[in-house]
C-alpha positions as CSV (number, residue, x, y, z in Angstrom):
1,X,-19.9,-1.1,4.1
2,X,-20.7,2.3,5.3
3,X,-18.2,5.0,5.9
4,X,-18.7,9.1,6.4
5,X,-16.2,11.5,5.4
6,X,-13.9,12.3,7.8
7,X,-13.5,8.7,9.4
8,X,-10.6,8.1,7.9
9,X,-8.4,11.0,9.5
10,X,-6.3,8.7,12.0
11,X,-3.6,6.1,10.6
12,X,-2.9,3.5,13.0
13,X,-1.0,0.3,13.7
14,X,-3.3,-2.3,13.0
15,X,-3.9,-5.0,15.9
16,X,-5.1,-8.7,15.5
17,X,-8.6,-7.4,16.0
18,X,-8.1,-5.7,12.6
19,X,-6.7,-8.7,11.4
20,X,-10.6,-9.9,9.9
21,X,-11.1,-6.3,8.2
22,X,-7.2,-6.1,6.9
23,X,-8.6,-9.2,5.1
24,X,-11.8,-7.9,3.8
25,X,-10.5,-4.5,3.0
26,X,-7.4,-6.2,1.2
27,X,-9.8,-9.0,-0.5
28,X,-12.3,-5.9,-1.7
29,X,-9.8,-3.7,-3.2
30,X,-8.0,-6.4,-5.3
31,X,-11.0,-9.0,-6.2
32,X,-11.5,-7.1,-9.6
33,X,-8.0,-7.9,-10.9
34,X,-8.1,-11.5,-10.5
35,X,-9.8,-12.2,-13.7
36,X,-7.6,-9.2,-15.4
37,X,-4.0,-10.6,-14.5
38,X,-5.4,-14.4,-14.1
39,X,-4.4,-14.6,-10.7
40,X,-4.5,-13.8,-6.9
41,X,-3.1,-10.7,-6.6
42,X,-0.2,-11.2,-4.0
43,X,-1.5,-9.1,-1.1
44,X,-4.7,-11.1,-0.7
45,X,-2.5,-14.0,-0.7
46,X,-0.6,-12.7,2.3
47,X,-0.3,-13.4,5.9
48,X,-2.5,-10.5,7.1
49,X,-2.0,-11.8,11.2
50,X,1.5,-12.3,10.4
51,X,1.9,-9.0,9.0
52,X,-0.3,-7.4,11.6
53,X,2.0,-9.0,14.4
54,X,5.7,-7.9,13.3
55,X,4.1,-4.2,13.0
56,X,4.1,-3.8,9.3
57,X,0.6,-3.0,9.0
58,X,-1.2,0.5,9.4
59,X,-5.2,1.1,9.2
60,X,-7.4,3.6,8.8
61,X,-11.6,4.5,9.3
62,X,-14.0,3.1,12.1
63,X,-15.0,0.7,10.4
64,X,-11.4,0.0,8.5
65,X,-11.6,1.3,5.3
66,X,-7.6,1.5,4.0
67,X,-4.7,0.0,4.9
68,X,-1.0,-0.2,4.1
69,X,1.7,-2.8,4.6
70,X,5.1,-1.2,5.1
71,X,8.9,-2.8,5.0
72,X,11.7,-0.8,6.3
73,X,14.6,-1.8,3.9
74,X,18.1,-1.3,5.9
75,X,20.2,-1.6,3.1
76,X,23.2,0.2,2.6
77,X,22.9,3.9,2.8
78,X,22.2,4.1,-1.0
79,X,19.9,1.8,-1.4
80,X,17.7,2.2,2.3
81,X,13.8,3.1,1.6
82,X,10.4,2.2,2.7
83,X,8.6,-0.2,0.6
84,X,5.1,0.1,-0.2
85,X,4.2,-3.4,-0.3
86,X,0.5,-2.7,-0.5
87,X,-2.1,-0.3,0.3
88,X,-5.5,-1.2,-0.2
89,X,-9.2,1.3,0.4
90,X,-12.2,-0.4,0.4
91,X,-14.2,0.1,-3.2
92,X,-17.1,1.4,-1.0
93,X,-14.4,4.8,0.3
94,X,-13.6,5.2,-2.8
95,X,-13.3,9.1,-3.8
96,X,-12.8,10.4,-0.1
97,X,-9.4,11.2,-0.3
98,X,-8.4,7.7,1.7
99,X,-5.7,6.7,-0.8
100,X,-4.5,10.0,-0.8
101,X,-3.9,9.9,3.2
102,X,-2.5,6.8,2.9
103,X,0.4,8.2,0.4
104,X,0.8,11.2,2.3
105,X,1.4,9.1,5.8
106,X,4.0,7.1,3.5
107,X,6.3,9.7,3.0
108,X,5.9,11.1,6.5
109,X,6.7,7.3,8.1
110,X,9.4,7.4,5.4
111,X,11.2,10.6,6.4
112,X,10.5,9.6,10.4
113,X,12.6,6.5,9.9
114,X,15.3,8.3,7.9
115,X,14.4,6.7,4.8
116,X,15.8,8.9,1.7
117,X,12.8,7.6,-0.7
118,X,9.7,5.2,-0.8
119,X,9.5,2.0,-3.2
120,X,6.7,-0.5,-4.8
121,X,5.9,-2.3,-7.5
122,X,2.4,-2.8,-9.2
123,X,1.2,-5.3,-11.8
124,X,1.9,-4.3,-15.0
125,X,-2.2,-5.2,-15.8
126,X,-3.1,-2.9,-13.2
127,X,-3.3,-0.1,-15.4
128,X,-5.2,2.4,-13.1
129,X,-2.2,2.5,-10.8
130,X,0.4,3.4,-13.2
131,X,-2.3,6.6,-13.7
132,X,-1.8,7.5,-10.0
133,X,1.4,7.1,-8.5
134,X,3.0,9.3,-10.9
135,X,0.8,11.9,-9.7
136,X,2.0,11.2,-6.2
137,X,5.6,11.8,-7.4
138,X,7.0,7.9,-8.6
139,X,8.9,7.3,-11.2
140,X,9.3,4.3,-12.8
141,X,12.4,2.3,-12.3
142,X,11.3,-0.8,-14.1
143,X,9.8,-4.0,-15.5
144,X,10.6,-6.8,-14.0
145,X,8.4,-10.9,-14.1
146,X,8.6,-12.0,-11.1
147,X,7.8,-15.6,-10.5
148,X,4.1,-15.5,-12.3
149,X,4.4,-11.2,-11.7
150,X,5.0,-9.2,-14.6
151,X,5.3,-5.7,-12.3
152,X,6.2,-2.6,-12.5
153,X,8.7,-1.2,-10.6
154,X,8.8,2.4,-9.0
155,X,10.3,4.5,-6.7
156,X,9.9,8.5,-5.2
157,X,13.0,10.3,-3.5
158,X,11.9,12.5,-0.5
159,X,13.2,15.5,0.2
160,X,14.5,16.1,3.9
161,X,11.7,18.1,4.7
C-alpha cells in the first residue's frame, strides 16, 4: 500500500464499499499481536459490514489507511462517554500523523455528541499502546480479564471546549 502525506486529512463514515479495506486495514494493524497475546485480537474478529452499516465506523486516506469504530454509551449522565472500540492505521502510514488524527477527531465526535469523556480498553500485551494514549491524555482506570482478554482499561475526561 502506497499513501502520500496529506491523504489522510478527511475522516469519514465509512460505507460498505470500505467494508473490504476496513478489513485489511483492521487485519494489517493487529496481525503482529496475534502470536504476542496468542490470539485474534478482537477487532479483526469483528463484523466490519455490520459495523460499517449501524454507522459506527469512520475512515480515513484514498486509499483507506485508518479507521476507527465508535459506540455512543447513553448511560446515565455520570457514566455517558464515547468508546473507542478500535482504531486501526495501516503499518504502511505509519509515522504520518494518522493516529494522531484519528484521536483528535475522537474527542471532537465526543464533545459533538455531548459526551463528557472518551473510553477504551487495550490488551494488556499490547505494550506499545499503553506508551501512547497517556500521551493523548488517558488515564488508566483498570485491569480487567475479560473472557480470554486480560485488558487494560482507560478513560480521558474532555473539557467543554
Amino acid at each position: 500500500m502506497t499513501t502520500t502525506p496529506g491523504t489522510c486529512t478527511d475522516i469519514r463514515p465509512a460505507t460498505a464499499a470500505d467494508v473490504p479495506a476496513v478489513k485489511a486495514v483492521t487485519d494489517a494493524a493487529y496481525h503482529h499481536y496475534v502470536d504476542r497475546i496468542g490470539l485474534v485480537p478482537a477487532p479483526m474478529e469483528a463484523d466490519h459490514a455490520a459495523d460499517v452499516a449501524t454507522g459506527r465506523v469512520y475512515v480515513t486516506g484514498d486509499p483507506v489507511v485508518g479507521l476507527l469504530v465508535l459506540d455512543p454509551v447513553p448511560e446515565p449522565p455520570q457514566d455517558a462517554h464515547l468508546f473507542l472500540y478500535s482504531i486501526a492505521v495501516h503499518p504502511d502510514a505509519a509515522g504520518q500523523g494518522v493516529g494522531r488524527r484519528l484521536l483528535a477527531f475522537v474527542d471532537t465526535h465526543a464533545r459533538a455528541l455531548g459526551l463528557p469523556e472518551v473510553r477504551l480498553y487495550t490488551n494488556a500485551l499490547m505494550w506499545e499502546n499503553q506508551q501512547i494514549y497517556p500521551r493523548y491524555g488517558y488515564e488508566l482506570l483498570e485491569r480487567r480479564v475479560e473472557g480470554p482478554y486480560d485488558r487494560l482499561h482507560y478513560r480521558k475526561r474532555l473539557s467543554a471546549s
